[in-house]
C-alpha positions as CSV (number, residue, x, y, z in Angstrom):
1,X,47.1,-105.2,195.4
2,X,44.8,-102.1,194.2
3,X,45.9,-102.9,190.6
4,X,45.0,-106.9,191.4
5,X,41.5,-105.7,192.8
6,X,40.2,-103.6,189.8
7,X,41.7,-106.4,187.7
8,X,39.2,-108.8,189.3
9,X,36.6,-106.2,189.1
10,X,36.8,-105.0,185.5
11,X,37.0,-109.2,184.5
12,X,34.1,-110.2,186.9
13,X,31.8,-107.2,184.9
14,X,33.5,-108.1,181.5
15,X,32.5,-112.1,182.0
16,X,29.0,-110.8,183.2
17,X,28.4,-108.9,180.1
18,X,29.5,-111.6,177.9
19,X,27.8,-114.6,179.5
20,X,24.8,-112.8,181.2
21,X,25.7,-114.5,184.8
22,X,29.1,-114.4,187.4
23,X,31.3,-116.9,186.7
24,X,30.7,-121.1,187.4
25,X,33.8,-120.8,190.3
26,X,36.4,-118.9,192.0
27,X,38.6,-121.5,190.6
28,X,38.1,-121.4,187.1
29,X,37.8,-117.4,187.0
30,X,41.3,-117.4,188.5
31,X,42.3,-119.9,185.8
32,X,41.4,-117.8,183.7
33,X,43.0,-115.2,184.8
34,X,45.8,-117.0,185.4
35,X,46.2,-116.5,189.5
36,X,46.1,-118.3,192.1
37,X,42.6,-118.5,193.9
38,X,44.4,-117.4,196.9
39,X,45.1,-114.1,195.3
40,X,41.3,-113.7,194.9
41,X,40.2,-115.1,198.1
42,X,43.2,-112.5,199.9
43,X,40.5,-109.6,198.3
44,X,37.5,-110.7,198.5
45,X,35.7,-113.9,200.3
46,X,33.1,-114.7,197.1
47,X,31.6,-113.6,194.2
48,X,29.0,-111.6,195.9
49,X,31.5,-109.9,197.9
50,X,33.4,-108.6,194.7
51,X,30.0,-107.3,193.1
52,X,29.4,-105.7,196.2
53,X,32.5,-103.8,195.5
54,X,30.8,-103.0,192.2
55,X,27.5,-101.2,193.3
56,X,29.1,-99.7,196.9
57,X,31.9,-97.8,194.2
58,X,29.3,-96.2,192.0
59,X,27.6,-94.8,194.9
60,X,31.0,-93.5,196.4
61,X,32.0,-92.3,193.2
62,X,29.1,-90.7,192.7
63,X,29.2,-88.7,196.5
64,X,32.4,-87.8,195.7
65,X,31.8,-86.0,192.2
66,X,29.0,-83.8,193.7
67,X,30.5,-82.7,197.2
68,X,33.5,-81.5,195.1
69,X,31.0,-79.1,193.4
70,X,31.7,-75.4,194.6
71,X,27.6,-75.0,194.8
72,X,27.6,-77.9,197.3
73,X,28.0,-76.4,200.6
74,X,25.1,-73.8,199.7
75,X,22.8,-77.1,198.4
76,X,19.4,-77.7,201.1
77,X,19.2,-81.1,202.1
78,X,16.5,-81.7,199.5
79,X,18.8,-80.2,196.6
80,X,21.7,-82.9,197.5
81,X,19.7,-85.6,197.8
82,X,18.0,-85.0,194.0
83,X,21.7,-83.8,193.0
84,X,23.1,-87.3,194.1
85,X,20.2,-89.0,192.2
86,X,20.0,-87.2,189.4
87,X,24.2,-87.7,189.3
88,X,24.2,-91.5,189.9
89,X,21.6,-92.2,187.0
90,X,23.5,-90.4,184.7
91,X,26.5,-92.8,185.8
92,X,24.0,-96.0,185.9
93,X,23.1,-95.6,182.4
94,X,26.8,-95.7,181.1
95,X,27.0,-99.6,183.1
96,X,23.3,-100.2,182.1
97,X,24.0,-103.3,180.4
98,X,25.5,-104.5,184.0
99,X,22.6,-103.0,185.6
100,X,20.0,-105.2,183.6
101,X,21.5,-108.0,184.1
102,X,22.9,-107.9,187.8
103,X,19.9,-105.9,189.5
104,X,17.4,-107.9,191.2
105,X,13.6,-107.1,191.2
106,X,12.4,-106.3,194.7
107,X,11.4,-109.5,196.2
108,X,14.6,-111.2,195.5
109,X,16.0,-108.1,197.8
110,X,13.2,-108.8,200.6
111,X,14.1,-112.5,200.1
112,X,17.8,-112.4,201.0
113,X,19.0,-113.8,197.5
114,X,20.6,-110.6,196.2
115,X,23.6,-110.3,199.5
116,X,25.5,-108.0,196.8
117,X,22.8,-105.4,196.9
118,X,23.3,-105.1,200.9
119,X,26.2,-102.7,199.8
120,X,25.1,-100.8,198.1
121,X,22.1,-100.1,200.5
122,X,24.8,-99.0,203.3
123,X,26.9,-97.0,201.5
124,X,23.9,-95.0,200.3
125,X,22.1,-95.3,203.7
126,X,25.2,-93.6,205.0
127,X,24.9,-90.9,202.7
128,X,21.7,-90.6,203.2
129,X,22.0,-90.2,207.0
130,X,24.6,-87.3,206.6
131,X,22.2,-85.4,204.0
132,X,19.0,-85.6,206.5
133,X,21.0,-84.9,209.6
134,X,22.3,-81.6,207.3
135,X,18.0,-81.0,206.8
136,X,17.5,-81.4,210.2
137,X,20.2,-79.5,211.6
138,X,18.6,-76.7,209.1
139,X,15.3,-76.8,210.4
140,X,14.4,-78.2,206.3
141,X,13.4,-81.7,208.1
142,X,11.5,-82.1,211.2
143,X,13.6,-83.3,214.0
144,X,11.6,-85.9,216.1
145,X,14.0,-87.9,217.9
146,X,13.8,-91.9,217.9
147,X,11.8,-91.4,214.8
148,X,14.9,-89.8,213.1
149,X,16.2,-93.2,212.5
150,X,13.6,-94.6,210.0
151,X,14.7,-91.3,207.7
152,X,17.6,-92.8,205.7
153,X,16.1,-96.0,205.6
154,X,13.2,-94.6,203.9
155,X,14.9,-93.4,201.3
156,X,17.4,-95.7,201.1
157,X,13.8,-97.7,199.9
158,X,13.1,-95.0,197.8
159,X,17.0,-95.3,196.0
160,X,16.2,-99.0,195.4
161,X,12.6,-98.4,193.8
162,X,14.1,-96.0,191.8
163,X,16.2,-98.1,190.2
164,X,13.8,-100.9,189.9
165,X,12.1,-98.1,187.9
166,X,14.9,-97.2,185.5
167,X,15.5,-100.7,184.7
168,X,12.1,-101.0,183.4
169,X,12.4,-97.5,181.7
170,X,12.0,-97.6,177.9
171,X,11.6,-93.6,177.5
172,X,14.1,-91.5,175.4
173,X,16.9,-90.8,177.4
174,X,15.3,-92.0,180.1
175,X,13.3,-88.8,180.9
176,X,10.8,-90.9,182.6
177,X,13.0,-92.0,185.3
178,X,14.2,-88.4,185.9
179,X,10.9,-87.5,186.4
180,X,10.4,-90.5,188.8
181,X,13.2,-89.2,191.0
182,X,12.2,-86.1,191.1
183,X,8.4,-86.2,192.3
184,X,9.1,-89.3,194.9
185,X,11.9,-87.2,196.4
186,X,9.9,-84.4,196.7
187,X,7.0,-86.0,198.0
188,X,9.5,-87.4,200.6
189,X,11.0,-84.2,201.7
190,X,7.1,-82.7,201.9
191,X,6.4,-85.7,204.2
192,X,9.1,-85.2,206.4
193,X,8.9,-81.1,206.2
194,X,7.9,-79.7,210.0
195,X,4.7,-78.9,208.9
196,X,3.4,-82.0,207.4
197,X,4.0,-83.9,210.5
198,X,2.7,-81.9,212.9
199,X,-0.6,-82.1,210.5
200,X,-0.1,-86.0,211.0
201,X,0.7,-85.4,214.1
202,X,-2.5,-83.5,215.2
203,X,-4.8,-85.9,213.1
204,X,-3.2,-89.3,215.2
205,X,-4.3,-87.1,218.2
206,X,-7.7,-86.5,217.1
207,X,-8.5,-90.0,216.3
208,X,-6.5,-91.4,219.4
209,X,-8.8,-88.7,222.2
210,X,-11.9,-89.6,219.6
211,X,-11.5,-93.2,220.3
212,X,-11.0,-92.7,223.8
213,X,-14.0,-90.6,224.7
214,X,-16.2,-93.0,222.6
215,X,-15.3,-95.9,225.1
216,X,-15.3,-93.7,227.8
217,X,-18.6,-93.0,226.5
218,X,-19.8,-96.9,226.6
């Protein structure tokens, strides 16, 4: 069944690449293949499903190429997250051709028409969750309870814009989106760092008593 599922993978990619769009049907890709649909339909319930597959594996093969690093367990929460970006791009540009084609721009995602993408947002969300918690369990990220939740989906955001950003890349080696990652990642860990939100944190209480004691005033 495993050898059946990457079968259907590697053919659903190949016939993207060739024809610049997934197939017409489940029944003529199978013909094609010369299976029954069942046989497809037993794996996976559509075409978006199976490209699902595609994006949620880079991001899991990705994870599991840089926690089997020795220098992982000693990595800060900020050094993971770049380590995991810096590592999946590298991967992205060996599929780019897939990438360009098969990536939607951002308000096909806000829109609903791109379901495949929806997998790959939770398996990096849940990565993402696991590398905060590790900041916050540190003291690296500021822990502020119910807010703690909008974390990974914040840069889980950030993941998707950066790829938006290296499919429009046209730099050599595609420095430009290295650079990308790197300065909106650290920007995001500043942001969330103890510090920088109990700065916020202080200013939403100035404004807040300020606007109180002027209509206290009236």
């Amino acid at each position: 069944m495993m050898e059946l599922r990457d079968r259907l993978i590697q053919a659903y990619i190949h016939h993207v690449l060739e024809e610049g769009r997934p197939p017409a049907s489940v029944f003529k890709f199978c013909r094609s293949l010369e299976i029954a649909e069942k046989d497809f339909y037993q794996l996976f319930s559509s075409f978006p499903a199976l490209e699902g597959q595609v994006w949620a594996s880079w991001v899991e093969q990705t994870t599991a190429a840089i926690t089997a690093s020795p220098e992982w367990p000693n990595f800060n929460a900020r050094q993971r997250m770049l380590t995991f970006f810096f590592a999946f791009f590298e991967r992205a540009v060996e599929h780019r051709s897939f990438l360009l084609a098969r990536f939607p721009c951002p308000k096909q995602r806000l829109t609903g028409e791109a379901p495949a993408v929806g997998a790959l947002k939770r398996r990096f969300e849940q990565f993402a969750e696991s590398t905060l918690q590790h900041g916050v369990d540190s003291g690296e990220i500021a822990s502020r309870g119910p807010l703690n939740r909008v974390y990974a989906p914040t840069f889980t955001e950030l993941f998707l814009s950066a790829i938006d950003f290296h499919v429009r890349d046209e730099s050599p080696g595609f420095e430009r989106t290295d650079a990308y990652v790197e300065k909106t990642t650290l920007l995001a860990f500043d942001l969330l760092s103890r510090s920088a939100i109990e700065s916020a944190i202080d200013l939403v209480r100035f404004v807040t008593q300020r606007s109180t004691s002027a209509e206290g005033a009236r």
